[in-house]
VOKEVEX-135316 format. One record per residue: residue in three letters; x, y, z of N, C-alpha, C in turn. Coordinates in steps of 0.001 Angstrom, whole numbers, padded with zeros to 6 digits, always signed. Example, Ala and Ser with C-alpha at 12.3 -4.5 7.8 and 13.67 -1.06 7.14 Angstrom:
<nodes>
ALA+013190-005690+007800+012300-004500+007800+013200-003300+007800;SER+012850-002250+007080+013670-001060+007140+012900+000030+007870;
</nodes>
This chain:
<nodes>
UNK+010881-007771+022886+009689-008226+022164+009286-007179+021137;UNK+008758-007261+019772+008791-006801+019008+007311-006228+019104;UNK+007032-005192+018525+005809-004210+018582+004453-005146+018119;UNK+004952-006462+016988+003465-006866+016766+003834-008464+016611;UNK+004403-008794+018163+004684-010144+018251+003277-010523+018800;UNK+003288-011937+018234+001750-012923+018104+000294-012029+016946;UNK+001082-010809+016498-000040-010418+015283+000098-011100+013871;UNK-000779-011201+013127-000880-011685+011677-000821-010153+010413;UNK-000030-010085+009599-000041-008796+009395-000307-009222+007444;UNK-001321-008939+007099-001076-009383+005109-000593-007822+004791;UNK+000268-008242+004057+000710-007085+002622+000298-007215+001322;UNK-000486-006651+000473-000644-006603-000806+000585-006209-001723;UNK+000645-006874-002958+002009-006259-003656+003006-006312-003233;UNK+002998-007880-002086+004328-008079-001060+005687-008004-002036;UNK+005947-008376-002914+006936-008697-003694+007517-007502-004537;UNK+006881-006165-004342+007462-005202-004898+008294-004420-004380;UNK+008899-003209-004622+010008-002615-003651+009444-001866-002760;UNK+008196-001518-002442+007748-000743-000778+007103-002023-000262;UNK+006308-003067-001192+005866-004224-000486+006911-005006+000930;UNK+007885-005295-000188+009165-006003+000406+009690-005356+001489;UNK+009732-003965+001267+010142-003211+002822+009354-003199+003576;UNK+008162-003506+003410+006906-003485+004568+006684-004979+004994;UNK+007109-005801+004411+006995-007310+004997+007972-007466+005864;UNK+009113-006907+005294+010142-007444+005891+010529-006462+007925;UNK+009653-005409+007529+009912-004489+008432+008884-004802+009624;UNK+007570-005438+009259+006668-006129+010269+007291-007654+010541;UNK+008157-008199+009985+008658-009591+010003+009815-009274+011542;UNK+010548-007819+011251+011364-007599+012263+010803-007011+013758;UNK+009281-006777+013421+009385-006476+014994+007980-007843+015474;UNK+008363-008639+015132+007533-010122+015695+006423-010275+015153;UNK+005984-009669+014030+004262-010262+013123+004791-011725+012367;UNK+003568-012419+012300+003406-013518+011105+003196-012444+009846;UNK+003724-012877+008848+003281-011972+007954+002801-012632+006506;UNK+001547-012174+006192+001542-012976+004559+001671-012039+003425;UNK+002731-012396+002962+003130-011706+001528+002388-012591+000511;UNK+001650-011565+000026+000605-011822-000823+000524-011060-002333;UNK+000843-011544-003105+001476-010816-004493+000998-012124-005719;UNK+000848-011994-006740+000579-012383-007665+001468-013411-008402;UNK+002708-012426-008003+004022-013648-008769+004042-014160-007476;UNK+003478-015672-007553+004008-016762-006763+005587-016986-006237;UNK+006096-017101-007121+007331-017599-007120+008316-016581-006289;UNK+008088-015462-006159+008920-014022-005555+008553-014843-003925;UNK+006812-014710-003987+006327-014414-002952+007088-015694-001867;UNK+007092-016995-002844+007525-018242-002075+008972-018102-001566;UNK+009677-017366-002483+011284-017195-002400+011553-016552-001039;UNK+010665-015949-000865+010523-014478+000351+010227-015106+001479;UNK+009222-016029+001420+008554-016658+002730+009739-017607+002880;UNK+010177-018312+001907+010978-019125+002591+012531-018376+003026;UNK+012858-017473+002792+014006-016738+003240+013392-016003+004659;UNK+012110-015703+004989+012072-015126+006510+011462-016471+007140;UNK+011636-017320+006677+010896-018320+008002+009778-019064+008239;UNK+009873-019406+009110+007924-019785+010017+007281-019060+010084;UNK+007485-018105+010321+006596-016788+010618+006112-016306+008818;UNK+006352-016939+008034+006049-015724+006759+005089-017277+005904;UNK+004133-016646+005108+003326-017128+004442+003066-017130+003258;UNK+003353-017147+001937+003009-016584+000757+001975-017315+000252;UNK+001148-016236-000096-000319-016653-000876-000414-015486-002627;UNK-001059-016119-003283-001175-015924-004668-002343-015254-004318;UNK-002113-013865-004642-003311-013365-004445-003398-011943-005881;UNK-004310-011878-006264-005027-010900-007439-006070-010158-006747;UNK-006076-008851-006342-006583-007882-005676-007815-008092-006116;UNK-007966-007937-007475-009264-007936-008462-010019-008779-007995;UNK-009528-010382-007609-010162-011321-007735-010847-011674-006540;UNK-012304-011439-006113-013152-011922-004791-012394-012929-004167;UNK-012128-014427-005291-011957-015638-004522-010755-015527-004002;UNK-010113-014720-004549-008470-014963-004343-008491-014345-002709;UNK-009011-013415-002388-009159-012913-001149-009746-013687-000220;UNK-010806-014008-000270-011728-015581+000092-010403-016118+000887;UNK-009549-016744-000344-008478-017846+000050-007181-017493+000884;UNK-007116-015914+000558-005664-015266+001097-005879-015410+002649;UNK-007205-015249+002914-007411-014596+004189-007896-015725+005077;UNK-008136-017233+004112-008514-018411+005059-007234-018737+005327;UNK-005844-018310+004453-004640-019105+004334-004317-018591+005803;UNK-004350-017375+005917-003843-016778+006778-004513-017237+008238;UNK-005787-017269+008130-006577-017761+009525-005607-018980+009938;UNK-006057-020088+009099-005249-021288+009419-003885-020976+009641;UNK-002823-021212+009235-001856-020801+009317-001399-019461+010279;UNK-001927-018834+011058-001035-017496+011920-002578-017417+013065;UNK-003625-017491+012690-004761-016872+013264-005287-015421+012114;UNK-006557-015184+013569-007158-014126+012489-006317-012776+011893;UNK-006379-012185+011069-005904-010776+010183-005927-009907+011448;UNK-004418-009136+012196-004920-007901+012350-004700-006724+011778;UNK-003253-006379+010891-003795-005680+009919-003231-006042+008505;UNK-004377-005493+007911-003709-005703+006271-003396-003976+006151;UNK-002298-004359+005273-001754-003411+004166-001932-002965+002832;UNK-002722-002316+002568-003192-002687+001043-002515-001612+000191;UNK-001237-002306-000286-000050-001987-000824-000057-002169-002425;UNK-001295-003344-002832-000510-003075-004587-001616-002187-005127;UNK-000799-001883-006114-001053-000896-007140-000469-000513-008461;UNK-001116-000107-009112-000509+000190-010522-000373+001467-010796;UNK+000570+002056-012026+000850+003166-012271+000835+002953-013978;UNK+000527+003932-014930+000636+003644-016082+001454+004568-016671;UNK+001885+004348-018173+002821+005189-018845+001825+006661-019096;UNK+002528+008020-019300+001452+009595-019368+000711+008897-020986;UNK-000398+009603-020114-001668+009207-020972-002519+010159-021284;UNK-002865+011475-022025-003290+012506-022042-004645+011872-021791;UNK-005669+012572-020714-007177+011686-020698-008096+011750-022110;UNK-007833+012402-023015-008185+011849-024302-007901+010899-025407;UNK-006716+010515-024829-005960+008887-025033-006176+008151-024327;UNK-006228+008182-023200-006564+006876-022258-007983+006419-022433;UNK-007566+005084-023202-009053+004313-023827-009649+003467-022424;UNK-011022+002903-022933-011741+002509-021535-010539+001352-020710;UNK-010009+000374-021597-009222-000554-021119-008281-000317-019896;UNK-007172+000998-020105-006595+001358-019272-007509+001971-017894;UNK-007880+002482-018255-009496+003404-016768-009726+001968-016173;UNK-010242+000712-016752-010685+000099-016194-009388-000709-015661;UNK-008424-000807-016202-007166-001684-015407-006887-000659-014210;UNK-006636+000331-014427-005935+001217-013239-007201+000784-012019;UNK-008242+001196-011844-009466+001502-011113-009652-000029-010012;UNK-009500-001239-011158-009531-002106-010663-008487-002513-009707;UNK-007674-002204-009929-006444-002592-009247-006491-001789-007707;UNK-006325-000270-008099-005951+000910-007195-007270+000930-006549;UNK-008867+000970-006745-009460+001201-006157-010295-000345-005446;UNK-010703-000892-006507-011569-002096-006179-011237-002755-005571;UNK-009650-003296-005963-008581-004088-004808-008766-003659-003638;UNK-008507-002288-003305-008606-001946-001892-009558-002084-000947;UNK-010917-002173-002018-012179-001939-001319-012498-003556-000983;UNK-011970-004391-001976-012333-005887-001969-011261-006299-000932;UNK-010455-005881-000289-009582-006520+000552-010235-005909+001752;UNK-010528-004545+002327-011138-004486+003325-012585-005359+003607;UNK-013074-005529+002610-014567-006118+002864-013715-007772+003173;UNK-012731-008231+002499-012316-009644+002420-011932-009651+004344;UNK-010721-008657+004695-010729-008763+006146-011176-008288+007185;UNK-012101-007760+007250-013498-007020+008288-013694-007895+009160;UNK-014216-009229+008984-015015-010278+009780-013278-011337+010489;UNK-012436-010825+009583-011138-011555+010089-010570-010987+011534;UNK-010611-009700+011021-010399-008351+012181-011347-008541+013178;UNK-012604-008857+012996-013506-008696+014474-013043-009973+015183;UNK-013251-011007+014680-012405-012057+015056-011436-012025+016366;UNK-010516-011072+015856-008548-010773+016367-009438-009617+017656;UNK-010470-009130+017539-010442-008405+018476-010500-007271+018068;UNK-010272-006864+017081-009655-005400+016224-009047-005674+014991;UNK-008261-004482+014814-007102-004354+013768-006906-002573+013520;UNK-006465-003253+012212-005828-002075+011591-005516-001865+009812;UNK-006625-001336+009185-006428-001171+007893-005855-000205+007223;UNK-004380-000432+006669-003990+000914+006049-003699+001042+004658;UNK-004191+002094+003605-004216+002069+002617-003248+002725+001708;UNK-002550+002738+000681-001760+003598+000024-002153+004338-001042;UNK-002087+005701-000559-002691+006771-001813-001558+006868-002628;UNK-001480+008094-002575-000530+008987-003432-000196+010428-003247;UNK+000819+011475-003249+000686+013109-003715+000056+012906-005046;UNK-000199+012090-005786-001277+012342-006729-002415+012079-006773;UNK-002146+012040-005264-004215+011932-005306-004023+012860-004632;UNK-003742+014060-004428-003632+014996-003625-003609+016581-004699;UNK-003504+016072-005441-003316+017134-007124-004146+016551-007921;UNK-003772+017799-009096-003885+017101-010577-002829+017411-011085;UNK-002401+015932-012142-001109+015632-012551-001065+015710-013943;UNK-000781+016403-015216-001131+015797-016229-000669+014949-017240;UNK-001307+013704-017751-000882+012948-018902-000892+011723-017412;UNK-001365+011698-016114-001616+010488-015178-003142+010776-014540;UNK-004110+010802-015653-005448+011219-015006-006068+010010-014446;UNK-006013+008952-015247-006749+007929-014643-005731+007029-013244;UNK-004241+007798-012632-003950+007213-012089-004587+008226-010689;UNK-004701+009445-011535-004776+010613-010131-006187+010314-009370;UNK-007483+009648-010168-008602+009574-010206-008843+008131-009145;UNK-007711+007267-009707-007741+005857-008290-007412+006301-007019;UNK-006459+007230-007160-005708+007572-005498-006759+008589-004701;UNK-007085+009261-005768-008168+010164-004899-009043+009520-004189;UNK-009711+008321-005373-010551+007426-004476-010244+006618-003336;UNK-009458+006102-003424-008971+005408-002290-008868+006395-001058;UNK-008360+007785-001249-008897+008566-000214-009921+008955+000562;UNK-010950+008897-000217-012365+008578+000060-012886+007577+000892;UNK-011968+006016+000305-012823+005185+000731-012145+004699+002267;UNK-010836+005336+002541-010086+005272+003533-011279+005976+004472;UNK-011682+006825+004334-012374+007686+005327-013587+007305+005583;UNK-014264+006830+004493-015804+005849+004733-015372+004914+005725;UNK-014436+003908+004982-014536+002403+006121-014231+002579+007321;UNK-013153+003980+007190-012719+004526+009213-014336+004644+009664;UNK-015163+005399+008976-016473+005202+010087-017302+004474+009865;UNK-017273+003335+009065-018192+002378+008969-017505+000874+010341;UNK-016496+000746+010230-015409+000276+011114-015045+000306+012469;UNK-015344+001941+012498-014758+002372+013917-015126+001525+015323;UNK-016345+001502+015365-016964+000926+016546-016692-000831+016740;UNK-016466-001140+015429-015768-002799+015500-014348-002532+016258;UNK-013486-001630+016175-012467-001773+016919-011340-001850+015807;UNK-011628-001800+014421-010708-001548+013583-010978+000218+012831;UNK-009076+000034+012872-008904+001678+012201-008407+001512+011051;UNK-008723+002623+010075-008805+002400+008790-007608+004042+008718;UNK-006808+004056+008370-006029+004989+007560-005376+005000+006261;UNK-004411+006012+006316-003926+006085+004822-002257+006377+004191;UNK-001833+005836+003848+000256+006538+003651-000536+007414+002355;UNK+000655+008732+002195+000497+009027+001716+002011+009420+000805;UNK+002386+008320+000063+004375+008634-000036+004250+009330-001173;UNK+005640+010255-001236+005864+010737-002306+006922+009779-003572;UNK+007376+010383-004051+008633+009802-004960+009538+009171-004053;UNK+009191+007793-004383+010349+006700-003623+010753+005785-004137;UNK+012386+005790-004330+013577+004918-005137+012885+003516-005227;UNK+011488+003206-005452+011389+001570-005874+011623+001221-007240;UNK+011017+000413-007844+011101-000033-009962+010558+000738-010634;UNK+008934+000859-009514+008174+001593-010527+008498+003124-010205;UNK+009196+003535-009725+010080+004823-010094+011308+004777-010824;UNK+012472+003600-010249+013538+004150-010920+013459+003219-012518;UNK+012523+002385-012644+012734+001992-013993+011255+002296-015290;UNK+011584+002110-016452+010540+002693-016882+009697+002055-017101;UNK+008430+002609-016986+006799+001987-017077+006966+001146-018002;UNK+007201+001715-019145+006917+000801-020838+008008+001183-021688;UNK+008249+000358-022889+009419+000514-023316+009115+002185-024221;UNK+010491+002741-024323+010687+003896-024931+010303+005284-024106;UNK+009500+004783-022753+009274+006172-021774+010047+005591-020654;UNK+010616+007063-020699+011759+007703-019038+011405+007020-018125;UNK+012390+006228-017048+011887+006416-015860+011362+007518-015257;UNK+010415+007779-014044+010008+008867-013321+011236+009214-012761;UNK+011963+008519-012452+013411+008664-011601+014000+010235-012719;UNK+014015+010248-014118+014622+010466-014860+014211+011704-015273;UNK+013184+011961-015014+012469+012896-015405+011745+013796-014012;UNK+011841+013451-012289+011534+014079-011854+013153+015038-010800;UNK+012688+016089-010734+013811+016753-010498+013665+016674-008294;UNK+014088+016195-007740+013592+016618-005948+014594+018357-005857;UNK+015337+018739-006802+015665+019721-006153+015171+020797-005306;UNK+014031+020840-006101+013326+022781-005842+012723+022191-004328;UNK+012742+020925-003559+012059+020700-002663+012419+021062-001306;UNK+011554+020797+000016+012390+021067+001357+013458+019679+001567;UNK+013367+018970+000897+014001+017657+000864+014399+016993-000109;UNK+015650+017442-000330+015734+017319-002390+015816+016369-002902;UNK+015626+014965-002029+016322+013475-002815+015001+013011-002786;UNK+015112+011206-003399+013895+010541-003592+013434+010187-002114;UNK+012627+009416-001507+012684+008750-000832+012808+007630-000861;UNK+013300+006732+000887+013832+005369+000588+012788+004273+001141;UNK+012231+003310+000668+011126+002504+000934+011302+002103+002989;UNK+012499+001739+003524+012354+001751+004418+011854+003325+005444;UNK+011831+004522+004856+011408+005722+005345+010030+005057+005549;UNK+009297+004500+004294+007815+004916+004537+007501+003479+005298;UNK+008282+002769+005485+007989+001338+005936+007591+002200+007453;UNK+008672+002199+008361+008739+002903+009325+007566+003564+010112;UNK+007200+004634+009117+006007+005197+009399+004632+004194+009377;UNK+004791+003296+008403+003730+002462+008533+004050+001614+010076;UNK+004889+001369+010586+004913+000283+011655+004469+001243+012814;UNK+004426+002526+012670+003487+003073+013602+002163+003234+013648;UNK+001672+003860+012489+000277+003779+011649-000718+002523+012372;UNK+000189+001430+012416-000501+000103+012371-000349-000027+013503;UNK+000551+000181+014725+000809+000195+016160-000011+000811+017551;UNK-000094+000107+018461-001100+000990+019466-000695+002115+019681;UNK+000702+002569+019452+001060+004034+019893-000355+005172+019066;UNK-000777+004038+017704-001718+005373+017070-002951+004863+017173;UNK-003257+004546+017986-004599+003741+018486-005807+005134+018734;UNK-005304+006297+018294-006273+007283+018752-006843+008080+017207;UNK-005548+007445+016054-005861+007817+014788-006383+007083+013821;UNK-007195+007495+013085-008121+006584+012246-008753+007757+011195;UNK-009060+007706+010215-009671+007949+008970-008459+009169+008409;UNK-007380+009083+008729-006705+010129+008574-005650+009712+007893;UNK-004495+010702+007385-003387+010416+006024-002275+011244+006376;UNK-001225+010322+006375-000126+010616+006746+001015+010977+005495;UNK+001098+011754+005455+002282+012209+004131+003365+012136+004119;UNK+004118+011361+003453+005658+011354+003537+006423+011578+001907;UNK+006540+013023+001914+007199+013401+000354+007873+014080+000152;UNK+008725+014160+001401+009792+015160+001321+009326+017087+001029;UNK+008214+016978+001514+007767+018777+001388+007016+018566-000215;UNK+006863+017962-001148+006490+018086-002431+005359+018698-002370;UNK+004635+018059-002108+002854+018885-001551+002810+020120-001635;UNK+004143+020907-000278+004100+022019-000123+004321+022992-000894;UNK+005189+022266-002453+006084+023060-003599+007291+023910-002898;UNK+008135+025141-003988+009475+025024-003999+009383+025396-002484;UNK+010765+024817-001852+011229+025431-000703+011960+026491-000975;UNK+012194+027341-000240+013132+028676+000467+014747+028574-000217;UNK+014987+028923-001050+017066+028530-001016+017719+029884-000539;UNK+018852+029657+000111+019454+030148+000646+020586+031070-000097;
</nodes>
């Protein structure tokens, strides 16, 4: 029996390359799962390649109603939410913060921060429901720094760090835990391909050598860690952030 057989599990940004490893990785140990992503058509392709068990809903982080609907789809269809994943996010091309006009601040923010905050408030009352849950959020090592020419991306992740730690104690006593991934550089699109036309992939331009762990990472690494995160084995952790970046944080490692 699989770790979250008879649970309902939503992913945000199901259809991207850590999304897809995180659907597919709660799909393998017995969750219903709703992949919930924007492009319809990925999301439907996906549900119908894992089954009965998988759900795809059209969902826009930004959008109140869309959450409203993600999270009735899901009631009906699996039962109540026990945990969401709040997986999408955006990254933009380097933007010195005296170039980055209001438009971009306000696309990044909305996405990376508001999304997150509008999906926990969307499954709170879903979660008390189930008994509990489990909310986990995705920062960044750049919300952990400052990066430059990615200010308004460093400025969403930080927040979301923040707000990971509010809802853990606004939450706690309902019986849902609120944490945080914290991945480094990992082989998905929006690493190995480039943001916008005429700029590098990140793939291309970041070096893992000088690290304790010199390669990228691989989306099933951080999947992994999430299927614990979200599991009773960590039923004792909550408002807290788990890092997976191959030592980057720590800067150069030791060579021999």
């Amino acid at each position: 029996m699989g770790r979250f057989e008879g649970r309902t599990v939503l992913v945000t940004g199901a259809t991207g390359g850590m999304g897809r490893s995180h659907v597919e990785a709660f799909h393998r140990e017995g969750a219903a799962v709703v992949i919930a992503a924007r492009d319809e058509t990925a999301g439907l392709a996906m549900a119908d390649q894992l089954g009965q068990r998988a759900l795809a809903v059209r969902l826009d982080v930004t959008d109140e109603e869309h959450w409203t609907a993600a999270v009735e789809a899901a009631e009906q269809r699996f039962g109540p939410v026990s945990v969401l994943v709040a997986n999408a996010g955006v990254q933009h091309p380097p933007t010195l913060l005296e170039d980055a006009d209001r438009r971009l601040w306000d696309m990044v923010t909305a996405v990376n921060v508001t999304g997150t905050a509008l999906g926990i408030r969307a499954v709170a009352p879903s979660m008390r429901r189930a008994g509990g849950g489990v909310i986990v959020t995705v920062a960044s090592t750049m919300g952990h720094v400052g990066t430059a020419a990615f200010g308004p991306y460093v400025a969403a992740k930080w927040a979301v760090r923040g707000l990971t730690r509010t809802a853990a104690l606004e939450l706690g006593r309902d019986g849902i835990r609120v944490v945080s991934l914290t991945p480094g550089v990992v082989a998905t699109p929006l690493i190995t391909e480039p943001l916008a036309d005429g700029v590098p992939a990140i793939a291309e331009v970041f070096d893992p050598e000088p690290f304790a762990v010199p390669r990228l990472g691989e989306p099933d690494e951080i999947s992994r860690a999430l299927l614990f995160l979200a599991s009773p084995d960590a039923a004792f952790v909550t408002g807290s952030e788990l890092v997976i970046d191959g030592g980057l944080l720590l800067g150069p490692a030791r060579h021999t």
